[in-house]
ZAMILUM-558310 format. One record per residue (C-alpha): x, y, z; residue in one letter; residue number from 1. Coordinates in steps of 0.25 Angstrom, whole numbers. Layout:
BEGIN
+-------+-------+-------+--------+-----+
:  east : north :    up : residu : num :
+-------+-------+-------+--------+-----+
:     X :     Y :     Z :      A : NUM :
...
+-------+-------+-------+--------+-----+
***
This chain:
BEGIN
+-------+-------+-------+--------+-----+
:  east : north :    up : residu : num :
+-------+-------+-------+--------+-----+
:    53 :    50 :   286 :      X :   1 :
:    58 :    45 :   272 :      X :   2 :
:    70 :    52 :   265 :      X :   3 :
:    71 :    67 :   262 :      X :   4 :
:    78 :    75 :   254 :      X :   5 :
:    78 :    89 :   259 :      X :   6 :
:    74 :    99 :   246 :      X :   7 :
:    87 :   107 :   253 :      X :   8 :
:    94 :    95 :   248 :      X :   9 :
:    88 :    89 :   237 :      X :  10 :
:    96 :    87 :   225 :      X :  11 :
:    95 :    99 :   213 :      X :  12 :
:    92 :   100 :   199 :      X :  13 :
:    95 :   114 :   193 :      X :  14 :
:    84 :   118 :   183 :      X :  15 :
:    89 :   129 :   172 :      X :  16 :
:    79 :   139 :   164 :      X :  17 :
:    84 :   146 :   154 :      X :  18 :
:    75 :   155 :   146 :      X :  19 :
:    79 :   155 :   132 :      X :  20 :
:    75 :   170 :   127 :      X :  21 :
:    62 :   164 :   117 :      X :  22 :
:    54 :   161 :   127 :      X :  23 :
:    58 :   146 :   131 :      X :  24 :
:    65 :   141 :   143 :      X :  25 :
:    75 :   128 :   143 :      X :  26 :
:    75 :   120 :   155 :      X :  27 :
:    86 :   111 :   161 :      X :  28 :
:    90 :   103 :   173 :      X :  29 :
:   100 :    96 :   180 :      X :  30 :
:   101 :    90 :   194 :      X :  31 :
:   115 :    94 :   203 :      X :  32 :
:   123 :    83 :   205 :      X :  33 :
:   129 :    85 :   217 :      X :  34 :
:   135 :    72 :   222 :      X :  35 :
:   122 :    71 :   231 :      X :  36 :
:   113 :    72 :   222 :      X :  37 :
:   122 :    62 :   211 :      X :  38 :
:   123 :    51 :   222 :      X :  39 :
:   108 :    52 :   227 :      X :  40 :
:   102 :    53 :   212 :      X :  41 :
:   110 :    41 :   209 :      X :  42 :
:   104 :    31 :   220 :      X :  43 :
:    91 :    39 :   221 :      X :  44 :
:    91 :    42 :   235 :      X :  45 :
:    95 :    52 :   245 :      X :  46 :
:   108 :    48 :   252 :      X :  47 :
:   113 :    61 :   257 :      X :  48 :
:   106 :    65 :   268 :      X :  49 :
:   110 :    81 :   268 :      X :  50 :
:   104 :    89 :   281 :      X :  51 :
:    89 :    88 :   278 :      X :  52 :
:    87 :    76 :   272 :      X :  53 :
:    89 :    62 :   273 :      X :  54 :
:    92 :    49 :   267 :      X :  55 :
:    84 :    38 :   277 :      X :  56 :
:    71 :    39 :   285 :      X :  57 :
:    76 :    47 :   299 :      X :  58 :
:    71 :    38 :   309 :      X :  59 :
:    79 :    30 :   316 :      X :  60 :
:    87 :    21 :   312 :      X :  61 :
:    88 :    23 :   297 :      X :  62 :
:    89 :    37 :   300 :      X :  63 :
:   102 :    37 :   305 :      X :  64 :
:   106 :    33 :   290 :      X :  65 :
:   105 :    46 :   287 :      X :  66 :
:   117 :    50 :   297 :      X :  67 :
:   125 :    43 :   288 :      X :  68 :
:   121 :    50 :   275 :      X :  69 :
:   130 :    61 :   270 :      X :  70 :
:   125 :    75 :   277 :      X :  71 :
:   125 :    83 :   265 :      X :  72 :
:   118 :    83 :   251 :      X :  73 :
:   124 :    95 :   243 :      X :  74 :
:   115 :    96 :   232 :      X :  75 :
:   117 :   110 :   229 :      X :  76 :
:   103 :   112 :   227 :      X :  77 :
:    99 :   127 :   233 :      X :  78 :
:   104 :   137 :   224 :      X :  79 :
:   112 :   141 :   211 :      X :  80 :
:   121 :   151 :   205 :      X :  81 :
:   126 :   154 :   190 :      X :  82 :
:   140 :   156 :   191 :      X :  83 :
:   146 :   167 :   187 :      X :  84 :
:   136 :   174 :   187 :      X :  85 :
:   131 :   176 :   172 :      X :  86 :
:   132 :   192 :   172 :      X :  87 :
:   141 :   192 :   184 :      X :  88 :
:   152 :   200 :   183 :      X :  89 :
:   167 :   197 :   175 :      X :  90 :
:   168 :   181 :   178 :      X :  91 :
:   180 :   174 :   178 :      X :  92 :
:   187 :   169 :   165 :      X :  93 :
:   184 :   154 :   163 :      X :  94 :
:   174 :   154 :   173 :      X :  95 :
:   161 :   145 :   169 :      X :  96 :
:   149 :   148 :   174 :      X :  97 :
:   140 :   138 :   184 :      X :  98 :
:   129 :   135 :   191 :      X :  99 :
:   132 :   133 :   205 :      X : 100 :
:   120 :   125 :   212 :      X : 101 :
:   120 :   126 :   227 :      X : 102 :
:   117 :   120 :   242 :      X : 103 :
:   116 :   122 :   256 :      X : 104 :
:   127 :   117 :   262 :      X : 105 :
:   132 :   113 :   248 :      X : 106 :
:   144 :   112 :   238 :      X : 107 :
:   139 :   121 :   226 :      X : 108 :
:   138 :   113 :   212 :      X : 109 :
:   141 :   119 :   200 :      X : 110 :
:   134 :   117 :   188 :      X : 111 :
:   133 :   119 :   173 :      X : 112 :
:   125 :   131 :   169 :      X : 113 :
:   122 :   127 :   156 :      X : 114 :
:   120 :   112 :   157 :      X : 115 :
:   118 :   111 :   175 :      X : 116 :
:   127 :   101 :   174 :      X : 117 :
:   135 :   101 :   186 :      X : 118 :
:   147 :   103 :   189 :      X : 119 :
:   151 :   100 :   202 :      X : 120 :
:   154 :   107 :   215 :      X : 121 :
:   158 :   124 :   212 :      X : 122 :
:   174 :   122 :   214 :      X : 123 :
:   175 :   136 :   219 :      X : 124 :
:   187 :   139 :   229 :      X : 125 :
:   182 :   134 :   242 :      X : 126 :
:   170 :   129 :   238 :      X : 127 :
:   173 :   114 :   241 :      X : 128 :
:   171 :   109 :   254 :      X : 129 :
:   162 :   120 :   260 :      X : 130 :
:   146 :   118 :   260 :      X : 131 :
:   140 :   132 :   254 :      X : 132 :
:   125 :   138 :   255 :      X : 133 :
:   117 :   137 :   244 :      X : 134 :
:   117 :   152 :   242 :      X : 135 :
:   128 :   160 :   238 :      X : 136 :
:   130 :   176 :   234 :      X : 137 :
:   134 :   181 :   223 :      X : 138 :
:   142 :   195 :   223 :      X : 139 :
:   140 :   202 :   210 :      X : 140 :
:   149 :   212 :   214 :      X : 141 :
:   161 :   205 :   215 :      X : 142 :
:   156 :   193 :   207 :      X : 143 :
:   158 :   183 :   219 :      X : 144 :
:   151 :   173 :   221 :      X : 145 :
:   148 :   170 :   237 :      X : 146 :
:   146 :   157 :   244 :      X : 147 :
:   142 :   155 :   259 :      X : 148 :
:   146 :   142 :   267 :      X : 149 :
:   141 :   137 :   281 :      X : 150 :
:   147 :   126 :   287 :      X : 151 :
:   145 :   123 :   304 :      X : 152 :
:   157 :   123 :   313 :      X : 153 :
:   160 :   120 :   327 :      X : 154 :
:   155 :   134 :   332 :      X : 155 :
:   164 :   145 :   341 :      X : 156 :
:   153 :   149 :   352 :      X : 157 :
:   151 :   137 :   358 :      X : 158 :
:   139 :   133 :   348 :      X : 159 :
:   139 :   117 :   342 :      X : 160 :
:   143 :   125 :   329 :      X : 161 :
:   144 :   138 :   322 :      X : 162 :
:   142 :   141 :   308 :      X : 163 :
:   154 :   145 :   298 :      X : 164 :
:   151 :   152 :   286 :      X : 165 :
:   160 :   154 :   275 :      X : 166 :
:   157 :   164 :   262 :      X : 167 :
:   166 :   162 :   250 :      X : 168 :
:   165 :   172 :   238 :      X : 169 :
:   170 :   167 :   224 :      X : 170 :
:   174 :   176 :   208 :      X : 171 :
:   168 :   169 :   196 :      X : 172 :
:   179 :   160 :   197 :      X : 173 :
:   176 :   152 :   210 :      X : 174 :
:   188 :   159 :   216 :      X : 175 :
:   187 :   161 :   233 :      X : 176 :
:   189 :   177 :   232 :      X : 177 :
:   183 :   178 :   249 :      X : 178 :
:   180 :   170 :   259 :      X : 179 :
:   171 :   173 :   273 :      X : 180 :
:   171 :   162 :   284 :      X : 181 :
:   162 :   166 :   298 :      X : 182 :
:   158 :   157 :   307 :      X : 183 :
:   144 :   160 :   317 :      X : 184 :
:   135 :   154 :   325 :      X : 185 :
:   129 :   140 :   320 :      X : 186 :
:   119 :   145 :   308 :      X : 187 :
:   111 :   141 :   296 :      X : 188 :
:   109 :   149 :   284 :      X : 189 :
:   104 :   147 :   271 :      X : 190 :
:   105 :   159 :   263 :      X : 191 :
:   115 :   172 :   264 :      X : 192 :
:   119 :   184 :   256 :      X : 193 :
:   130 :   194 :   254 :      X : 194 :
:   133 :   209 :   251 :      X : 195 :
:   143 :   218 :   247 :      X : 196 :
:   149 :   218 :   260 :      X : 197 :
:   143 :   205 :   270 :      X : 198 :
:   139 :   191 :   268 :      X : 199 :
:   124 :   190 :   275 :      X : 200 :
:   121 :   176 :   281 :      X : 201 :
:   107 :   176 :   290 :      X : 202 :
:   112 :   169 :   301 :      X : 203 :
:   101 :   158 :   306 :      X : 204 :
:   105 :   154 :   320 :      X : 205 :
:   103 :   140 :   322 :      X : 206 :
:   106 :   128 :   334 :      X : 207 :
:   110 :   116 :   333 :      X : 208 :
:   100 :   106 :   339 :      X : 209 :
:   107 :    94 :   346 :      X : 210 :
:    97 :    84 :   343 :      X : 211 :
:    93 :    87 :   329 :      X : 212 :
:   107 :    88 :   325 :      X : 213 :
:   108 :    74 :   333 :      X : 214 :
:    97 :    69 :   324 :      X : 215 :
:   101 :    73 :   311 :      X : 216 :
:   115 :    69 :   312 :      X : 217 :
:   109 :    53 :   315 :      X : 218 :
:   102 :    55 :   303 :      X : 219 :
:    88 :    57 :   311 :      X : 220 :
:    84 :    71 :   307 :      X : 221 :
:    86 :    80 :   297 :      X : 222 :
:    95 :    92 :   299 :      X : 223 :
:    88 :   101 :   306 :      X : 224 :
+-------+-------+-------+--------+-----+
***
């Protein structure tokens, strides 16, 4: 019982160290404000509930509160990439660089380098309205930066669902320059990588179970 915020989907604060070359370290920090985040530090309470955590006690029938609390956090707390990339290769012109601070299931943030200051959501083409992996790739040799999506779709081969993947590779610039969409079994990953020829996703066969999917949409149980 009692209300949970999952560490998957706790809000973020990005800590920067920067060694100074005579032998002292400054320090800063700065929270992600991410319109979850914003709202939930301005009433002081949890109010989306996201797949692992929850808002209200689960018994019934407070629990069922929970159903009606938005079914995602996006606090783009997981990971974190400079971009371009310092040493990277030829940038583009005009391009600024940025931290771009990322989720599960999530709409990458960027972020200030210098101050953490953020932004707002990455405005690549295509980025907007897709939820993307925490993890992306970075292709040094052809100075792309790759991100991987995975979204759940009525599936093809008689399953509940199937899983559809799509891979978007991006210049400096946040110009689209390839796009990759395959859709499989249903799946969860968490992590992946590419080489000079393959994107390599472990695929983690997984079932959807009726009841637990029955619980955790009345706001009764976590997502499982």
């Amino acid at each position: 019982g009692g209300r949970l915020v999952h560490p998957f989907e706790a809000h973020v604060v990005i800590r920067c160290f920067q060694f100074q070359g005579d032998g002292t370290i400054s320090y800063k920090a700065r929270f992600v404000d991410t319109f979850c985040s914003s709202l939930e530090r301005a009433v002081g309470r949890p109010i989306f509930r996201g797949v692992f955590s929850n808002v209200v006690d689960f018994e019934f029938p407070f629990g069922l509160l929970n159903a009606l609390s938005p079914g995602t956090r996006q606090t783009a707390n997981l990971t974190s990439r400079y971009w371009p990339p310092p040493r990277g290769g030829v940038t583009s012109a005009g391009t600024r660089p940025m931290l771009i601070a990322r989720g599960d299931n999530d709409t990458p943030m960027a972020l200030n380098p210098a101050t953490l200051a953020t932004q707002g959501p990455v405005s690549f083409d295509g980025i907007a309205g897709r939820k993307w992996l925490a993890h992306t790739r970075f292709d040094a040799k052809n100075d792309r930066l790759i991100f991987c999506s995975m979204s759940y779709v009525p599936s093809g081969t008689g399953d509940i669902l199937g899983t559809k993947i799509e891979l978007c590779e991006y210049d400096t610039a946040g110009n689209l320059l390839g796009e990759v969409v395959h859709q499989t079994d249903f799946m969860v990953a968490h992590d992946w990588t590419a080489t000079e020829h393959y994107y390599v996703i472990p695929k983690n066969p997984a079932r959807i179970h009726l009841p637990g999917l029955g619980a955790f949409l009345a706001g009764l149980a976590q997502g499982r």
